[in-house]
C-alpha positions in Angstrom: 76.5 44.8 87.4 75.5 47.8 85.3 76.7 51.2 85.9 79.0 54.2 84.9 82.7 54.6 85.6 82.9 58.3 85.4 86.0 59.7 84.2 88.1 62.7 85.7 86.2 65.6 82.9 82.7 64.3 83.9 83.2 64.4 88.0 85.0 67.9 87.5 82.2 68.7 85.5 79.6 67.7 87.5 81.1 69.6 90.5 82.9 72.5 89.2 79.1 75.0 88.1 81.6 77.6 86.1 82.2 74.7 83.6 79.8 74.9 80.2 79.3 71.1 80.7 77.9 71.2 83.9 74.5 71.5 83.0 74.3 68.7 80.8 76.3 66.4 83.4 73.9 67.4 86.2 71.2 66.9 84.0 71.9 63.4 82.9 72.9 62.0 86.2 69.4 63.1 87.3 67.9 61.2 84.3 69.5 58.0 85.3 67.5 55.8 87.5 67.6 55.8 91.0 69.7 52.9 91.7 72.3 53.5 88.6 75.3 53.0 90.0 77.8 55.2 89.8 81.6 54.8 90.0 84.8 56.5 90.0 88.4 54.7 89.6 91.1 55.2 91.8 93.4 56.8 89.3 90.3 59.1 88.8 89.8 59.8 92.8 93.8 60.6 92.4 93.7 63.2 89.4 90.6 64.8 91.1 92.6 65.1 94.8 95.5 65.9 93.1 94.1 69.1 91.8 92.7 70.2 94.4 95.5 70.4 96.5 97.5 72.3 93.7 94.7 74.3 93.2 96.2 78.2 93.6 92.3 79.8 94.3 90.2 78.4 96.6 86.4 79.2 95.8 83.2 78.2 97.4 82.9 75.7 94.7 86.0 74.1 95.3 85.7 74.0 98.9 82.8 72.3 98.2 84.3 69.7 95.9 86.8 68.5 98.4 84.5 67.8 101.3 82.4 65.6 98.9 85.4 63.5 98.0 85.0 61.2 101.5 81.1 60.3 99.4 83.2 58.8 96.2 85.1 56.3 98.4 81.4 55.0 98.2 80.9 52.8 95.8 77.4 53.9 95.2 76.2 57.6 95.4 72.8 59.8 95.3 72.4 61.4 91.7 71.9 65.1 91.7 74.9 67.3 93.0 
């Protein structure tokens, strides 16, 4: 099976709009075909939990993040954030 395993940087990136990278995350996820698959490890899922709960601000944006965490227990997710 052919995919991506998407490290901690690119799934904050992809979620977090105030980072520079954003963008170009969004963008190539978009570019990927439809049924790409798209994965996260747990140690990943972890790292990303883990910050938001030690997170001091709470923004929109980070509100936001945590309630799309349940969608990568999925093992497959929609492209475009």
């Amino acid at each position: 099976m052919r995919g991506y395993l998407l490290d901690t940087n690119i799934v904050v990136y992809w979620f977090d709009v105030k980072r520079p990278q954003h963008e170009r995350v969004v963008r190539h996820i978009q570019e990927l075909p439809e049924a790409t698959p798209l994965m996260i490890s747990a140690i990943t899922l972890g790292e990303i939990e883990f910050g938001l709960q030690v997170s001091k601000v709470s923004t929109p944006e980070q509100e936001a993040s945590q309630e799309g965490i349940p969608g990568l227990y999925r093992y497959q997710f929609a492209h475009g954030a």
